[in-house]
VEXSEDO-389657 format. One record per residue: residue in three letters; x, y, z of N, C-alpha, C, O, CB in turn. Coordinates in steps of 0.1 Angstrom, whole numbers. Glycine has a CB too. Example, Ala and Ser with C-alpha at 12.3 -4.5 7.8 and 13.67 -1.06 7.14 Angstrom:
# VEXSEDO-389657
('ala' (132 -57 78) (123 -45 78) (132 -33 78) (142 -33 85) (113 -45 90))
('ser' (128 -22 71) (137 -11 71) (129 0 79) (134 11 80) (141 -6 57))
# end
This chain:
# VEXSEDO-389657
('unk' (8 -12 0) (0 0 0) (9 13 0) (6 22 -8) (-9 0 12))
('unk' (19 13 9) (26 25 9) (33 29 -6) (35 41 -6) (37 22 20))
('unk' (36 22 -18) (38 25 -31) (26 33 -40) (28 42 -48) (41 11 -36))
('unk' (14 28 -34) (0 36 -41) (-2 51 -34) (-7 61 -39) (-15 26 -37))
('unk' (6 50 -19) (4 63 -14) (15 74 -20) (14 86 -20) (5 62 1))
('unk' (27 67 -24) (30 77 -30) (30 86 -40) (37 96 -42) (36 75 -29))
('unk' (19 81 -49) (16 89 -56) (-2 96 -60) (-8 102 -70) (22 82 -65))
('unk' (-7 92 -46) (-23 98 -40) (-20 110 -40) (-11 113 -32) (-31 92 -24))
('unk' (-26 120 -47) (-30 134 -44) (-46 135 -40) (-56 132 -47) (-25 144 -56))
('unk' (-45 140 -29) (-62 144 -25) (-63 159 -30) (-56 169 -28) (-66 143 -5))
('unk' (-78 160 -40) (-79 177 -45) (-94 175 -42) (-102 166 -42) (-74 182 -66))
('unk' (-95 188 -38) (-116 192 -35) (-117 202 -47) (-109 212 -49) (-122 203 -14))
('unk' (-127 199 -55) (-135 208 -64) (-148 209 -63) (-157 201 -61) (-134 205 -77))
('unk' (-147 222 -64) (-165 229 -64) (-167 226 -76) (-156 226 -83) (-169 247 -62))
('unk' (-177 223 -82) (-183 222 -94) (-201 224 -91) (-209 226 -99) (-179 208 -101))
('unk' (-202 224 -79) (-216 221 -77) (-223 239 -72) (-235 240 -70) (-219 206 -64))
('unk' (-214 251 -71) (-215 264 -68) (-227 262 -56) (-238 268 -56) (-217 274 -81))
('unk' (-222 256 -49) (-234 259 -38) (-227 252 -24) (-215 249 -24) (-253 250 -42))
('unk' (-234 252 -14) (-223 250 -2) (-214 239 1) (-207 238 11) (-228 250 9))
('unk' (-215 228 -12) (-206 216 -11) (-196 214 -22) (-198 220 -33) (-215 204 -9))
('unk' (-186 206 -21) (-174 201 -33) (-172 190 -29) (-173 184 -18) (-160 209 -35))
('unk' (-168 186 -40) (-163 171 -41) (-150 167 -37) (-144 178 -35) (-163 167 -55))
('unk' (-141 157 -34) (-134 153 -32) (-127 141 -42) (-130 129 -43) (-138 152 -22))
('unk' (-121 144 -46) (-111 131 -53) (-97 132 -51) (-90 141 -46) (-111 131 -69))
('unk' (-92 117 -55) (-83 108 -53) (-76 108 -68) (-84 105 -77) (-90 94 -48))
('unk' (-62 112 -73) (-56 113 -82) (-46 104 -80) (-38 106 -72) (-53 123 -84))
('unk' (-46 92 -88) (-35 78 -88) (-30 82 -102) (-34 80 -113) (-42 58 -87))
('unk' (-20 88 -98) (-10 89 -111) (-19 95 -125) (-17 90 -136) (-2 72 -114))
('unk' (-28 105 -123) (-35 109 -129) (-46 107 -136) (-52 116 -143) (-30 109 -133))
('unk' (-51 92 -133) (-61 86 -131) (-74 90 -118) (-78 82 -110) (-55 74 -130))
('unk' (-79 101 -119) (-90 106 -108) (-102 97 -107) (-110 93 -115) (-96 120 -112))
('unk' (-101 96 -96) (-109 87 -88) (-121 101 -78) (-116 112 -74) (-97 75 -76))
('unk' (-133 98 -77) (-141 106 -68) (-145 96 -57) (-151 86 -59) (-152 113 -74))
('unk' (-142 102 -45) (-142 103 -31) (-154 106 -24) (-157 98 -15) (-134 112 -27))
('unk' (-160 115 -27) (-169 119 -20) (-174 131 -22) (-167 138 -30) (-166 119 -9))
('unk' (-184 136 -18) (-191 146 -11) (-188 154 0) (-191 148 11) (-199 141 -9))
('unk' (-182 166 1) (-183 173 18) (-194 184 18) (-196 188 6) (-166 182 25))
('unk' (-199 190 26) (-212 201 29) (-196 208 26) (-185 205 25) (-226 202 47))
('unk' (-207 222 27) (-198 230 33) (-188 237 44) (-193 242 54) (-200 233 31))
('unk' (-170 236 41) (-162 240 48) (-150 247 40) (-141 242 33) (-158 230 56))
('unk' (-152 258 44) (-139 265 40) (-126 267 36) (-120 271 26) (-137 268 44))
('unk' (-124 263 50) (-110 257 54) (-108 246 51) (-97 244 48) (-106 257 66))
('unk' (-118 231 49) (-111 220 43) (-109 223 27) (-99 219 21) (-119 206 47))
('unk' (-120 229 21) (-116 236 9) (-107 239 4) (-102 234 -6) (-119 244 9))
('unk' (-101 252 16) (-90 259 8) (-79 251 15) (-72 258 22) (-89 277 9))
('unk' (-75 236 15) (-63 234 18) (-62 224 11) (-52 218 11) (-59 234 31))
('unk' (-75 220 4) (-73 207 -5) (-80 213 -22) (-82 205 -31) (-85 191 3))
('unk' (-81 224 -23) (-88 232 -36) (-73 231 -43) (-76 228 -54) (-96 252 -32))
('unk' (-59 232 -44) (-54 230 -48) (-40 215 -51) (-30 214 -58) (-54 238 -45))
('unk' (-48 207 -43) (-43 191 -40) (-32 191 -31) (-24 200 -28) (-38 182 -54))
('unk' (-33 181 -28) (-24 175 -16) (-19 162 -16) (-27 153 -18) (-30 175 -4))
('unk' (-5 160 -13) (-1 145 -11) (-7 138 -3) (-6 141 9) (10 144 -7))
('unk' (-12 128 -5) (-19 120 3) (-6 120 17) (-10 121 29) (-24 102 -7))
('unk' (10 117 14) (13 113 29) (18 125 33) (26 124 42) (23 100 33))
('unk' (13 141 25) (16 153 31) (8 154 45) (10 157 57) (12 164 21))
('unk' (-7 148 34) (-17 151 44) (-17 140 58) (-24 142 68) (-32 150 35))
('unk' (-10 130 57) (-9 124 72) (0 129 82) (0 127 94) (-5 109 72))
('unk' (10 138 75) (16 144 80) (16 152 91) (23 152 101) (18 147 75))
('unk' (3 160 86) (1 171 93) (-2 167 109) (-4 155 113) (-10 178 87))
('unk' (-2 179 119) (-2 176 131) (-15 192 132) (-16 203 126) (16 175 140))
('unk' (-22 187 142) (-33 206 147) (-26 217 143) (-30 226 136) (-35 211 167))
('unk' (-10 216 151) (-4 231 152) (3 233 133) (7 244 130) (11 233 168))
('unk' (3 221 123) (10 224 112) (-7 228 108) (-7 240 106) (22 210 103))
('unk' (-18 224 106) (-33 229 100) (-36 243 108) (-41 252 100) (-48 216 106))
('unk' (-33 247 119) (-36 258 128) (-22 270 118) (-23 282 116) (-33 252 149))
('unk' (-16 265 115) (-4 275 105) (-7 275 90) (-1 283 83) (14 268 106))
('unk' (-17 265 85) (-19 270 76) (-33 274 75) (-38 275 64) (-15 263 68))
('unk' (-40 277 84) (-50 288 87) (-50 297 94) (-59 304 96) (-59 286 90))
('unk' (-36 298 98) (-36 317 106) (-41 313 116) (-46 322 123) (-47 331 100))
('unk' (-40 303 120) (-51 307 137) (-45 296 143) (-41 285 138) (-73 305 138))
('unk' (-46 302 162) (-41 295 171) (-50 280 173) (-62 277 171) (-41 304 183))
('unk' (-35 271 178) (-41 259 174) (-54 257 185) (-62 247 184) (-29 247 175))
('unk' (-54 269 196) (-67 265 206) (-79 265 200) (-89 259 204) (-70 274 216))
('unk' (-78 273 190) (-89 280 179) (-99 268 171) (-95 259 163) (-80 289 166))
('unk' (-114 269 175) (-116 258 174) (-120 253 158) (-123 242 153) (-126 257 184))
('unk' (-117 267 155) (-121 259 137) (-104 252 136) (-105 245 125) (-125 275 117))
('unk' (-94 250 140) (-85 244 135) (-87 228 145) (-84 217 139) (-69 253 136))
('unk' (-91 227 156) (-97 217 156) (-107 209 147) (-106 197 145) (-100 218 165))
('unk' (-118 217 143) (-126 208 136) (-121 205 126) (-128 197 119) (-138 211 133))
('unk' (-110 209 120) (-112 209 104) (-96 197 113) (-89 200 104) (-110 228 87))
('unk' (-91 192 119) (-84 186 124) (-86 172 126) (-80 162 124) (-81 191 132))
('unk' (-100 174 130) (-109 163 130) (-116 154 121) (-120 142 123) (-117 166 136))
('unk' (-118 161 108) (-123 163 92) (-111 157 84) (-113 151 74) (-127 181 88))
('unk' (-96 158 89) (-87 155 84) (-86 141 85) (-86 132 76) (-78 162 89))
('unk' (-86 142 97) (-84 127 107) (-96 117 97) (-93 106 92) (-89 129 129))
('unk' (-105 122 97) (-119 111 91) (-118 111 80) (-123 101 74) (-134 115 93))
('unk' (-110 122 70) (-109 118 56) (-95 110 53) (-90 107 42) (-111 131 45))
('unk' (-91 108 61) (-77 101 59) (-83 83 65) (-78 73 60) (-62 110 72))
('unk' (-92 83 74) (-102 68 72) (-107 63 63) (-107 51 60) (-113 66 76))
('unk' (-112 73 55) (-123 70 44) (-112 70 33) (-115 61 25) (-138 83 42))
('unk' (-102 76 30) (-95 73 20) (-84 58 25) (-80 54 15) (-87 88 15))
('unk' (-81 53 34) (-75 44 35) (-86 32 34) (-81 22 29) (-67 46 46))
('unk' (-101 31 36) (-109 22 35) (-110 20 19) (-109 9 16) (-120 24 43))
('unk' (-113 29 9) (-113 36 -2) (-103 26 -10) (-108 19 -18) (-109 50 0))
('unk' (-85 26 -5) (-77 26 -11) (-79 6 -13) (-80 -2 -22) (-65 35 -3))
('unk' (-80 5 1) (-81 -10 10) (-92 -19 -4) (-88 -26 -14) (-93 -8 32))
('unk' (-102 -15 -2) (-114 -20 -11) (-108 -17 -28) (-115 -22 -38) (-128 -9 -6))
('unk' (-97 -10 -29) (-102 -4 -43) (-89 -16 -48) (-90 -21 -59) (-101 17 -46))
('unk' (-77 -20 -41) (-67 -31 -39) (-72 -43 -47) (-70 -49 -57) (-64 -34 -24))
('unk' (-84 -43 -33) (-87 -59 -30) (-96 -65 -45) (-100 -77 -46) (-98 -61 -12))
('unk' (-100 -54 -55) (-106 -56 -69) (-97 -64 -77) (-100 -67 -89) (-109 -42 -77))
# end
């Protein structure tokens, strides 16, 4: 698995202009869709231009709390910390299932 992660970029696109965007999974250029999120801002604008899948495990509260300007007590960098944490489930169950084809 760790060979597929290295080349997972997670990107969110609006296409739907209203309070939700999509989520996909880019395997070496091959886009895969993910999901659905309502609306959030901040998970938006940190995945509106893609992300390494093992950038994004990377992260820690206070590295998400730095790339939103705000102290890590601050509770929107918690939630969207939490949002991180759950799309990094759903893309490892995702990946798991998508293997085992």
């Amino acid at each position: 698995m760790r060979e597929v992660n290295r080349n997972v970029i997670v990107k969110a696109e609006n296409r739907m202009e209203n309070d939700g965007f999509h989520i996909y999974l880019d395997f070496s250029g091959q886009r895969e869709y993910l999901m659905t999120h309502r609306h959030n801002g901040l998970l938006y604008g940190l995945l509106k231009d893609g992300v390494a899948l093992g950038e994004l495990r990377r992260w820690r509260n206070d590295d998400i709390a730095r790339k939103i300007k705000r102290s890590p007590r601050y509770s929107g960098s918690s939630k969207l910390t939490n949002m991180v944490g759950y799309l990094l489930v759903v893309i490892d169950d995702y990946i798991v299932e998508r293997e085992a084809c």
